[in-house]
C-alpha positions in Angstrom: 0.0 0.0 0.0 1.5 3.1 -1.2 1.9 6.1 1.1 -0.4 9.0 -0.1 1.7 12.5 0.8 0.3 15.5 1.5 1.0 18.7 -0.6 3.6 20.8 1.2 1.8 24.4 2.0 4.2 27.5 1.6 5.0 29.1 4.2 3.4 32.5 3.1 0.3 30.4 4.1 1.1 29.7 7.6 1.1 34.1 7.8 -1.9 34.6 6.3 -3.7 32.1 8.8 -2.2 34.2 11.5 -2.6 37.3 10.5 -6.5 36.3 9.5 -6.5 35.5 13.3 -5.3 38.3 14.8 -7.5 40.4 12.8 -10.4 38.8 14.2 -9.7 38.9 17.4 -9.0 42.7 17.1 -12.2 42.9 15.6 -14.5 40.2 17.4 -12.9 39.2 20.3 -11.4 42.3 21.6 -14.9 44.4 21.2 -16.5 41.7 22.8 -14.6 41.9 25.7 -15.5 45.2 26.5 -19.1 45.4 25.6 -19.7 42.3 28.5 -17.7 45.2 31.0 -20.2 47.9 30.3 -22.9 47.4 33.1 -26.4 48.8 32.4 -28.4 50.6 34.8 -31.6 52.6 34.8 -32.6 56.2 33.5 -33.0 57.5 37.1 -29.7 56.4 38.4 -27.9 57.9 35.0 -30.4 61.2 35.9 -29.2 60.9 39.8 -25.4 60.3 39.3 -25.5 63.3 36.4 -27.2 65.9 39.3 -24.6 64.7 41.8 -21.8 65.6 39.7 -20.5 61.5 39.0 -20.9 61.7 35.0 -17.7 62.6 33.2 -18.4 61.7 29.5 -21.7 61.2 27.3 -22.4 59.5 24.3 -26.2 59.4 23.0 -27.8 57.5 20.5 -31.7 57.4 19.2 -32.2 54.8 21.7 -29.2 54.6 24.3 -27.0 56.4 26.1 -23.7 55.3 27.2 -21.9 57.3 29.8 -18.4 57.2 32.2 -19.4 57.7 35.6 -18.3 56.9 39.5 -21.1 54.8 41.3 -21.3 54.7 44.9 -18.0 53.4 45.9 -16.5 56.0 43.9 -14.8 53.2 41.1 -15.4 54.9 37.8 -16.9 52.4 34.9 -18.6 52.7 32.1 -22.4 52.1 32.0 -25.5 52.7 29.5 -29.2 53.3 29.6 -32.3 53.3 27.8 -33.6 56.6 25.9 -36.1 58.4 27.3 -38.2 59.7 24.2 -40.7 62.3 26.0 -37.3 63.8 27.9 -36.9 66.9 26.3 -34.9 68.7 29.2 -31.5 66.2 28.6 -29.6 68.4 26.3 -30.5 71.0 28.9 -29.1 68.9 31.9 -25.9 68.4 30.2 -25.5 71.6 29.6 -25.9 72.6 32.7 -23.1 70.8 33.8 -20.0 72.2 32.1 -17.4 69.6 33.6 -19.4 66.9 31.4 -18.0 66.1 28.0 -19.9 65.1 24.8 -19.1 62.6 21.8 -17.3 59.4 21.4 -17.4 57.4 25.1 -13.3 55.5 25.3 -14.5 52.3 27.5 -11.3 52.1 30.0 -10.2 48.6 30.4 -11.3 47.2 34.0 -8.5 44.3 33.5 -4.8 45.9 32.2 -3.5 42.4 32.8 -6.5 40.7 30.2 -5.6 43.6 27.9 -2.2 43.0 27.9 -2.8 39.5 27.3 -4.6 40.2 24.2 -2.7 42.7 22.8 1.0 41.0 23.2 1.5 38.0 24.8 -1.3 36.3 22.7 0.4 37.3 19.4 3.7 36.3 20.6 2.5 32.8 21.8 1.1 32.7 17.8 4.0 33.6 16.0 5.7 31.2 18.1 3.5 28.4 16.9 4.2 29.4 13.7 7.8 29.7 13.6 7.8 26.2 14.9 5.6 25.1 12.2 7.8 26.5 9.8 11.0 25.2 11.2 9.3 21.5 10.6 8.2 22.3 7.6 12.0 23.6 6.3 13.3 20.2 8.6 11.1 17.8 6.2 12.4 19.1 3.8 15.8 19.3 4.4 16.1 15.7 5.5 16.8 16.1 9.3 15.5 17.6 12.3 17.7 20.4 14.1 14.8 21.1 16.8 15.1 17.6 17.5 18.0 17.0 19.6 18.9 13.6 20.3 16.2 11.6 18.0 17.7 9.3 16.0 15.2 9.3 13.0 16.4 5.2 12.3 13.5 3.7 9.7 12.5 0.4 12.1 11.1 -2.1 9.7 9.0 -5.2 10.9 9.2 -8.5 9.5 5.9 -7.8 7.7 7.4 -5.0 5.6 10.9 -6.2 4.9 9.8 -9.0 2.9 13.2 -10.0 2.3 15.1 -13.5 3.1 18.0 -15.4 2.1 16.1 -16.6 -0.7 16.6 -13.4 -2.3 20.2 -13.1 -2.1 22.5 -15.1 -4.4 26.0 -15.3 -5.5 26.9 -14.8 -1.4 26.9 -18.3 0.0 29.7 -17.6 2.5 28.2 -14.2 4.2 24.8 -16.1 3.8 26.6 -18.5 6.3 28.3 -16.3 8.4 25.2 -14.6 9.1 22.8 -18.0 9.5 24.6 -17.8 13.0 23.3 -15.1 14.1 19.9 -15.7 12.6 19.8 -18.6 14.5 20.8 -17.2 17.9 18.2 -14.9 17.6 16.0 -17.5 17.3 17.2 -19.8 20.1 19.4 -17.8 22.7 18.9 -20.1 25.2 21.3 -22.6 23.3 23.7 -20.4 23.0 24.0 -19.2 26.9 23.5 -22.6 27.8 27.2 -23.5 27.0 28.5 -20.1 27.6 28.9 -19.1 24.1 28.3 -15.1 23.8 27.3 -14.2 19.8 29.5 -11.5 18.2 27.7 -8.2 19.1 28.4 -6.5 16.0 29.7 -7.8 12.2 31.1 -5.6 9.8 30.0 -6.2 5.9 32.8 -5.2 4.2 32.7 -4.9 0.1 32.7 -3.1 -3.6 29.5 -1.1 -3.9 26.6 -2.8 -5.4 27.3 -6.7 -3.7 24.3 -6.4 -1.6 25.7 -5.2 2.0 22.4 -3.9 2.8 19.8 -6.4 1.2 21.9 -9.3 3.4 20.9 -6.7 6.6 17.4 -6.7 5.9 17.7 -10.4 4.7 19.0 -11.4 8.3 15.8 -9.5 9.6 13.5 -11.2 7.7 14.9 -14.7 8.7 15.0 -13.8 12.4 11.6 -12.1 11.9 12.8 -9.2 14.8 12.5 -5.1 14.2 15.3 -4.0 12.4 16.3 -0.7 12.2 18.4 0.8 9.6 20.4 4.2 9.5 23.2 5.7 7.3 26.3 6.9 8.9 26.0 10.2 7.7 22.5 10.9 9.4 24.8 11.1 13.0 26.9 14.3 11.3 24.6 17.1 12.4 25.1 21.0 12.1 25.5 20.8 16.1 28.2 19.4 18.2 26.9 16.6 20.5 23.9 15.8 18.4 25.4 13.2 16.6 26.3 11.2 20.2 23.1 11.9 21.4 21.4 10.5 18.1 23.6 7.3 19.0 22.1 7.1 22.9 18.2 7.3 20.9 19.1 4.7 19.0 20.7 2.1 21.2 17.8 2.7 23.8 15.2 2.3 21.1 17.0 -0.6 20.3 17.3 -2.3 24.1 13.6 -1.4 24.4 12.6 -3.6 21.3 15.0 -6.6 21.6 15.7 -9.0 20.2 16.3 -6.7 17.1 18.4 -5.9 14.3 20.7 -2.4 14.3 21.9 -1.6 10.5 24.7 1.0 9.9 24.7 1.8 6.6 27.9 3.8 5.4 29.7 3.4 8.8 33.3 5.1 7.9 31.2 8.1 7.9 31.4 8.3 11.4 34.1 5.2 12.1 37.2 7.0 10.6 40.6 7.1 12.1 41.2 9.6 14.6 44.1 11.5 13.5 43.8 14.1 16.6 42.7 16.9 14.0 43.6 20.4 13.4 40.8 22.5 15.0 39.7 21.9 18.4 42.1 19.4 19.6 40.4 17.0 17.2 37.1 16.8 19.7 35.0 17.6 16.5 31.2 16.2 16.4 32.0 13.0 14.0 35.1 11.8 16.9 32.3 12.1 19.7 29.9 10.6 17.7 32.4 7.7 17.0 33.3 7.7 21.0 29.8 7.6 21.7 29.0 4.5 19.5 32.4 2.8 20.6 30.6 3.6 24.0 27.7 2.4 23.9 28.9 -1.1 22.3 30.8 -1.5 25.0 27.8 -0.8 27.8 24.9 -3.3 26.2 24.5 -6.8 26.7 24.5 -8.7 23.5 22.5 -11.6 25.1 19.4 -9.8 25.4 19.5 -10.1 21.3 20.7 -7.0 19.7 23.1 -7.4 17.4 24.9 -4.4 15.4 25.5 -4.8 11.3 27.5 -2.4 9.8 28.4 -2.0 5.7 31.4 0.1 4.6 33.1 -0.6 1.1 36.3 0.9 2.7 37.3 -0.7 5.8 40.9 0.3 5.5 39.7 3.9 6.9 38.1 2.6 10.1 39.2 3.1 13.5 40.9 0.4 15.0 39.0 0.8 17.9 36.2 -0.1 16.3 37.2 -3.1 15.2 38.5 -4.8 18.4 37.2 -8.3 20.0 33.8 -7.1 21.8 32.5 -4.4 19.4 32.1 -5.7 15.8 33.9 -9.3 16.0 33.1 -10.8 12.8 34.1 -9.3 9.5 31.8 -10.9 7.1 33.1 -10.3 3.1 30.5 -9.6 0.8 32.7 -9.7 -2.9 31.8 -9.8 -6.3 30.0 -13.0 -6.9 31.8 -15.7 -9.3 30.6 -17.2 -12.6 28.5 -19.6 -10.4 27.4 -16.5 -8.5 26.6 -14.1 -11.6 24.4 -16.7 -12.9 22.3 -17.5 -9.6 21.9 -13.8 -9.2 20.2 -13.5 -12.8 17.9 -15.9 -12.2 16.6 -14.6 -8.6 16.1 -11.3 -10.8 14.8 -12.5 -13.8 12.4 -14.0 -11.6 10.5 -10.8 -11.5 10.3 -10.6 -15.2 8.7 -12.7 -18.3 11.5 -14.8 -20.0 11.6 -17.2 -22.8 12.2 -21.3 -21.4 16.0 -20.7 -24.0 17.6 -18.5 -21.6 21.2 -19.6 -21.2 21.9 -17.6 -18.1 25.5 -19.4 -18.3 26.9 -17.2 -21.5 25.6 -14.2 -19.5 27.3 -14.6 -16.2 30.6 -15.9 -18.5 30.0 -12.4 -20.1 29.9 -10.1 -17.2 32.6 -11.5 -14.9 33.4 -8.4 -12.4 29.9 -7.4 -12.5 28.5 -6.9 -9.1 24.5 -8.1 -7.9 23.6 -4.6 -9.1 24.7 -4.3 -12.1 23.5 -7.9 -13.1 20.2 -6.8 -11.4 20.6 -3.7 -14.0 21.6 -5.9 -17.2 18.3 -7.6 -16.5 16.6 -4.6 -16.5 17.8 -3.0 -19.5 16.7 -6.6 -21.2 13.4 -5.9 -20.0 13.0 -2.4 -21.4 14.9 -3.2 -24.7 12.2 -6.4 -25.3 9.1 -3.7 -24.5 10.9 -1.5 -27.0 10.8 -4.2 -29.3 7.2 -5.1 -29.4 7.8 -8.3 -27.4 5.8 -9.6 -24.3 9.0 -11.6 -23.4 12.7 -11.3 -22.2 15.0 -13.5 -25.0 18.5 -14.3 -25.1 19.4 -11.5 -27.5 17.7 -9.3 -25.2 20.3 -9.6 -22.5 23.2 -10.1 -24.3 22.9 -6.8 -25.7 21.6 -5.1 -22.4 25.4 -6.9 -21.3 26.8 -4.3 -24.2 24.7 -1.5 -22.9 25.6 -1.6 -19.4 29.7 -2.3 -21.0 29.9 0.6 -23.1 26.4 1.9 -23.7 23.7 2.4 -25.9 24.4 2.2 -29.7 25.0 6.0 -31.8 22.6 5.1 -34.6 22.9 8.4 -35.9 26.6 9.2 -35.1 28.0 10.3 -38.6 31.2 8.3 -39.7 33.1 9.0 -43.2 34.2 6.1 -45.2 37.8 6.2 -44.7 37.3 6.5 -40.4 35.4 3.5 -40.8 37.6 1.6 -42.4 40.4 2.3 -40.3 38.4 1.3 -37.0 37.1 -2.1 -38.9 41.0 -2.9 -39.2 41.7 -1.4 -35.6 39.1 -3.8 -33.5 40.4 -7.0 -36.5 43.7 -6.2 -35.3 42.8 -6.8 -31.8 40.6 -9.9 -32.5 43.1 -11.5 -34.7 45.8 -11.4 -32.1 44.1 -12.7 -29.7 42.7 -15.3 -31.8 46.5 -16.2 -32.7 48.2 -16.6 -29.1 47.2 -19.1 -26.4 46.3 -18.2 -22.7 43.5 -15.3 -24.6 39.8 -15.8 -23.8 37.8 -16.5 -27.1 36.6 -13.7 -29.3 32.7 -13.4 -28.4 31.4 -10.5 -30.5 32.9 -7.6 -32.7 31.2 -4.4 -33.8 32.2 -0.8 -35.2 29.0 0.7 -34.4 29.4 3.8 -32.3 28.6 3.5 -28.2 27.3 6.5 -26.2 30.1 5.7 -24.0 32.7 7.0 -26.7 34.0 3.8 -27.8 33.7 3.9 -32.2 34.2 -0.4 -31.5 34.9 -2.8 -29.4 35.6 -6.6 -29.6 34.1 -8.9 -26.8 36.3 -11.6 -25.2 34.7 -13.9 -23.1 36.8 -16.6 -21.0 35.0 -19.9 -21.3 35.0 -20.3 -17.6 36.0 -18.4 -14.7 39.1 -17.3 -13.4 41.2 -16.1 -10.3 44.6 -15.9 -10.9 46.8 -14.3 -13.6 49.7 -15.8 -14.8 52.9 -14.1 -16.5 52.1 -15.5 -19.8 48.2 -14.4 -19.8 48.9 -11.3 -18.4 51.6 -10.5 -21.2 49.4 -11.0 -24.3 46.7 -9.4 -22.8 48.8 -6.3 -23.4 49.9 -7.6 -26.7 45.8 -8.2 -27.5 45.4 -4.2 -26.5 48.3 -3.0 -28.9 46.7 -5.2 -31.7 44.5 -2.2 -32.9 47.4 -0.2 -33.1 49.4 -2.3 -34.7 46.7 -3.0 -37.4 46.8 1.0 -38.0 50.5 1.0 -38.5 50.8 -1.6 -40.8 47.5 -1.2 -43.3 47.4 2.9 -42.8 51.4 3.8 -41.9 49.9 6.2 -39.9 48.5 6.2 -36.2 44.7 7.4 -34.7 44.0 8.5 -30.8 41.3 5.5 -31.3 43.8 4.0 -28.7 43.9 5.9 -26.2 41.6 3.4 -23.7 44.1 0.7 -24.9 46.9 2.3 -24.3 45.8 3.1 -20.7 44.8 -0.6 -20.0 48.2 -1.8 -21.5 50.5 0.0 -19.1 48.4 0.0 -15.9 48.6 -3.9 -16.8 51.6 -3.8 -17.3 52.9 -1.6 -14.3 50.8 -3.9 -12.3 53.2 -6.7 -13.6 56.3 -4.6 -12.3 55.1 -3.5 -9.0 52.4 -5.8 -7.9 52.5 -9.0 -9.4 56.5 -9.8 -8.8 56.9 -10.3 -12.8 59.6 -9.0 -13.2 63.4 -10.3 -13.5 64.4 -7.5 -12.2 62.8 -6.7 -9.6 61.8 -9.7 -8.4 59.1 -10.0 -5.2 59.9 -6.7 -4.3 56.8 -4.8 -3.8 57.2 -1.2 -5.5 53.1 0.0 -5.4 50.6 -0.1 -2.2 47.1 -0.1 -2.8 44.6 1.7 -1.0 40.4 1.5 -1.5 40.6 -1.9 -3.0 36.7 -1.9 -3.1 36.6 1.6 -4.8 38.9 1.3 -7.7 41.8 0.4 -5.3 44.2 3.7 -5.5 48.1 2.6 -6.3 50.6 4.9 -4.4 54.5 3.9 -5.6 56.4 3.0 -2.6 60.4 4.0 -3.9 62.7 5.8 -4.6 62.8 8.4 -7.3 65.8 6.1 -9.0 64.0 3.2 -8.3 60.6 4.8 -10.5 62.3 5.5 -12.9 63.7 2.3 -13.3 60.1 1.0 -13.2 59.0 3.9 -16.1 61.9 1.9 -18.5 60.5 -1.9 -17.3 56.7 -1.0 -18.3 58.1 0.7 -21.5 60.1 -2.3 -22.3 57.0 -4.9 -21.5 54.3 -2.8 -23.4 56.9 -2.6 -26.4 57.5 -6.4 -26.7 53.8 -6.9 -27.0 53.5 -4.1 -29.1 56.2 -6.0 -31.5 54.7 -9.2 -30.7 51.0 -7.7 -31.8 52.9 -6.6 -35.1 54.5 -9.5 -35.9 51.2 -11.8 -35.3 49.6 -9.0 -37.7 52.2 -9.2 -40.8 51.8 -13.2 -40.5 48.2 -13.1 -41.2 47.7 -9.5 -43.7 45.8 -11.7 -46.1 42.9 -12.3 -43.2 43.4 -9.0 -42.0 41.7 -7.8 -44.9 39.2 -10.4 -45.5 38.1 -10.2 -42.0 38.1 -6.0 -42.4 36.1 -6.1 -45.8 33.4 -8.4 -44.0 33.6 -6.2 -40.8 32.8 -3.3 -42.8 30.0 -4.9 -44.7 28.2 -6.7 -41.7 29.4 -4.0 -38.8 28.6 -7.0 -36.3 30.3 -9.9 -36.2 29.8 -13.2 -33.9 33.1 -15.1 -32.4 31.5 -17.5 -35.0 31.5 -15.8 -38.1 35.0 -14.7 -37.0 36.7 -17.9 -36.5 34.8 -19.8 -39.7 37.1 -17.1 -41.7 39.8 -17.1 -39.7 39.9 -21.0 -40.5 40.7 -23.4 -37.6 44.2 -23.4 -37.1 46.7 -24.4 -34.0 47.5 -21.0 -31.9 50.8 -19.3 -32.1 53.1 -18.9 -28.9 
């Protein structure tokens, strides 16, 4: 059931509602007042207190008469009276009496105190209201609440509305295991302090972005069927110091009050950095309180009563040590990018949600995307949704996906990108010369698919190699004509055309990180042996490479990843001259088709035993 919102007033609203009210209470209320403080009394009194010399001011009407007069205990008020119509002597009464005044009667206010109420503190009070309306209103939407202090503001999901198990998370059998435990202490405790065993109070799922940290937190829920709550690290940071460690006190006693539950920290090296001491302040800023706080309160709750503490970060290199220790988050739980057996579960528990043919090979897809993560696969079926609505279809085929693979690799397809002749021809030789080298060596993953067509990502082509099953380790050999595979489309320039194109500028740059990876990281090189040159920091976001040498020793590394990238480049060459005559056939067809399977590729290539 979807959440119908309200439309968000403006605030010029809120001061026309106020201001309407004021004005009638000026106008109603006020008035009001003072006529139920004007006492009546008879004509004979008004004629008796006017002789005796009481009256001060007169006001007459056709039928009244209001006057201001002293009664008998000499406490002046104001009071009316009827008109007499057959008195004709009144104008000639108060004339006789010079000390009384004619025209407009002023009632004087019996209660200053009531007056004053009216006329200031009650319009205060009001634009107090409304200044506290308005500061909700600009809280909503600004995400947060600064009149809040303290409130946490975690989203506490019930087993009802999670709706998410470990059915519904594939390619993660190992976290999926690591977290059963828990699951399963929540469910029976008693087993667990039978024997003395205390569960972890916290685990840490650490990962690249997009592996599915957060849907194995609300997974866990679901199978323990407790409350979870779930909050992003950054929702602690707030404008004012303190707030953030009194945000973490809300939560941990909301928490207490509802075990057995589930805490989720989403983001945690928001707040979980390393504390350097700072600059300002003696480094007691708000995110190093809210970090003592949290290390804090971990520290102060029992983890038997059945709250345990998740956490996701994707860079747990930045955490604080403290953090980490034996008694606050014990368990680091990996959550990587799912292998070939991994890729493929993952599309079917998506493509579960959509209509598919019964051909699907969900194999050649996960061989196709290794390095994809559970959200990206979840995106590749997607985009093979979409691309078979676009299509006129009322199902998901195999073509669908394996181009949705292309879209979420290098985009969707330039149909009306503008190409001359000649520029096409030399990109038809430029992605043959890549395919044919590869084709040529061993250790190269088959050639899948290639294509001159024009992507939105920038690339004019690209040929598609795809490994026939999956690998994890790299050896000197692959590594080395994988570099000579990414100089092949230069090569092809320089021999057919004499002449070079910046169409290999993304090859260059994969060739000599590849091949500075071999220097400094991999140990392969004679030279240089084991000795690590390169650290890596952010593995899980892009993993940053810092050289760790000397100046003499860079440079020395500068002339071993020139002389690696130019032996492949001379190996690509040489592969090249070797096969022109295929070159060209292979080019012309290119040219004619602009799309080419591996198939069509090798059945012209001819079958023939690799080259070294």
């Amino acid at each position: 059931m979807e959440e119908k919102k309200t439309p968000k007033k403006p605030i010029i609203f809120y001061y026309v509602i106020v201001l309407i009210i004021l004005f009638l209470l000026n106008s109603l209320l006020v008035p009001a007042m003072m006529r139920a403080q004007i006492q009546e009394v008879s004509y004979n009194t008004f004629v008796g207190w006017l002789e005796e010399g009481r009256v001060t001011q007169v006001e007459t009407s056709d039928t009244q008469i209001t006057f201001l007069a002293k009664n008998e205990t000499d406490r002046e008020g104001v009071y009316t009276t009827g008109r007499m119509e057959n008195d004709d002597q009144l104008s000639e009464r108060l004339l006789a009496r010079p000390e009384v005044e004619f025209g407009k009667v002023i009632p004087r206010q019996n209660s200053p105190l009531l007056m004053f109420l009216l006329t200031w503190i009650l319009p205060i009070v009001l634009f107090l209201l409304l200044g506290q309306m308005m500061a909700r209103q600009l809280q909503k939407r600004m995400g947060g609440n600064a009149m809040q202090f303290g409130k946490a503001n975690a989203k506490i999901y019930v087993q009802a509305q999670t709706g998410m198990t470990f059915a519904d998370v594939a390619g993660e059998d190992e976290a999926k295991e690591s977290l059963s435990e828990i699951v399963d202490f929540l469910h029976n405790p008693q087993k667990y302090t039978q024997i003395g065993a205390n569960m972890p109070k916290g685990a840490l799922l650490v990962g690249p972005p997009g592996t599915g940290k957060t849907l194995l937190a609300k997974a866990v829920a679901g199978e323990a069927q407790v409350p979870f709550f779930s909050i992003s690290g950054s929702e602690f940071v707030e404008m004012f110091v303190g707030m953030g460690a009194a945000k973490v006190r809300d939560l941990f006693k909301q928490a207490q009050d509802k075990a057995p539950c589930i805490v989720f920290i989403d983001e945690i090296d928001t707040i979980g950095k390393k504390r350097d001491g700072g600059v300002m302040g003696g480094g007691n800023d708000e995110r190093e309180q809210t970090l003592n706080q949290l290390l804090t309160e971990m520290d102060g709750f029992d983890g038997r009563k059945g709250v345990v503490i998740l956490a996701a970060t994707n860079r747990p290199d930045s955490l604080d040590p403290a953090l980490l220790r034996p008694g606050r988050f014990d368990r680091r739980v990996p959550v990587e990018l799912p292998d070939l057996s991994g890729r493929e579960a993952i599309l079917r528990v998506h493509a579960r949600n959509v209509v598919t043919e019964d051909n699907i090979d969900y194999n050649a897809i996960a061989r196709a995307t290794a390095g994809a993560s559970g959200a990206e696969l979840a995106n590749i079926v997607n985009e093979g949704a979409l691309r078979a609505v676009r299509c006129g279809r009322d199902r998901v085929s195999q073509s669908d996906l394996e181009e949705s693979v292309e879209v979420v690799i290098a985009g969707y397809q330039r149909k009306g990108a503008v190409i001359s002749q000649k520029e096409k021809e030399i990109i038809a030789y430029h992605e043959i010369g890549h395919a044919l080298v590869a084709a040529r060596q061993t250790e190269s993953a088959p050639v899948h698919k290639i294509t001159i067509i024009p992507r939105t990502s920038g690339a004019l082509g690209y040929t598609m190699q795809v490994e026939e099953g999956e690998h994890v380790l790299l050896s000197r050999g692959e590594a080395f004509n994988k570099i000579a595979t990414l100089t092949g489309g230069r090569a092809a320039e320089e021999l057919i055309f004499g002449s070079v194109t910046s169409g290999a500028a993304n090859d260059i740059e994969q060739a000599t990180k590849l091949a500075r990876s071999m220097v400094t990281r991999y140990g392969m090189s004679e030279n240089f042996d084991m000795m690590a040159l390169e650290t890596v920091s952010n593995q899980y976001l892009g993993g940053d490479t810092a050289l760790a040498c000397s100046a003499e020793t860079a440079a020395q590394v500068d002339r071993e990843v020139l002389s690696v990238i130019r032996e492949a480049h001379e190996k690509a060459a040489g592969i090249l001259r070797e096969n022109e005559a295929k070159l060209h056939e292979l080019a012309r067809f290119l040219l004619k088709k602009e799309t080419i399977t591996g198939e069509e590729f090798m059945e012209i290539l001819g079958k023939r035993e690799p080259e070294a």
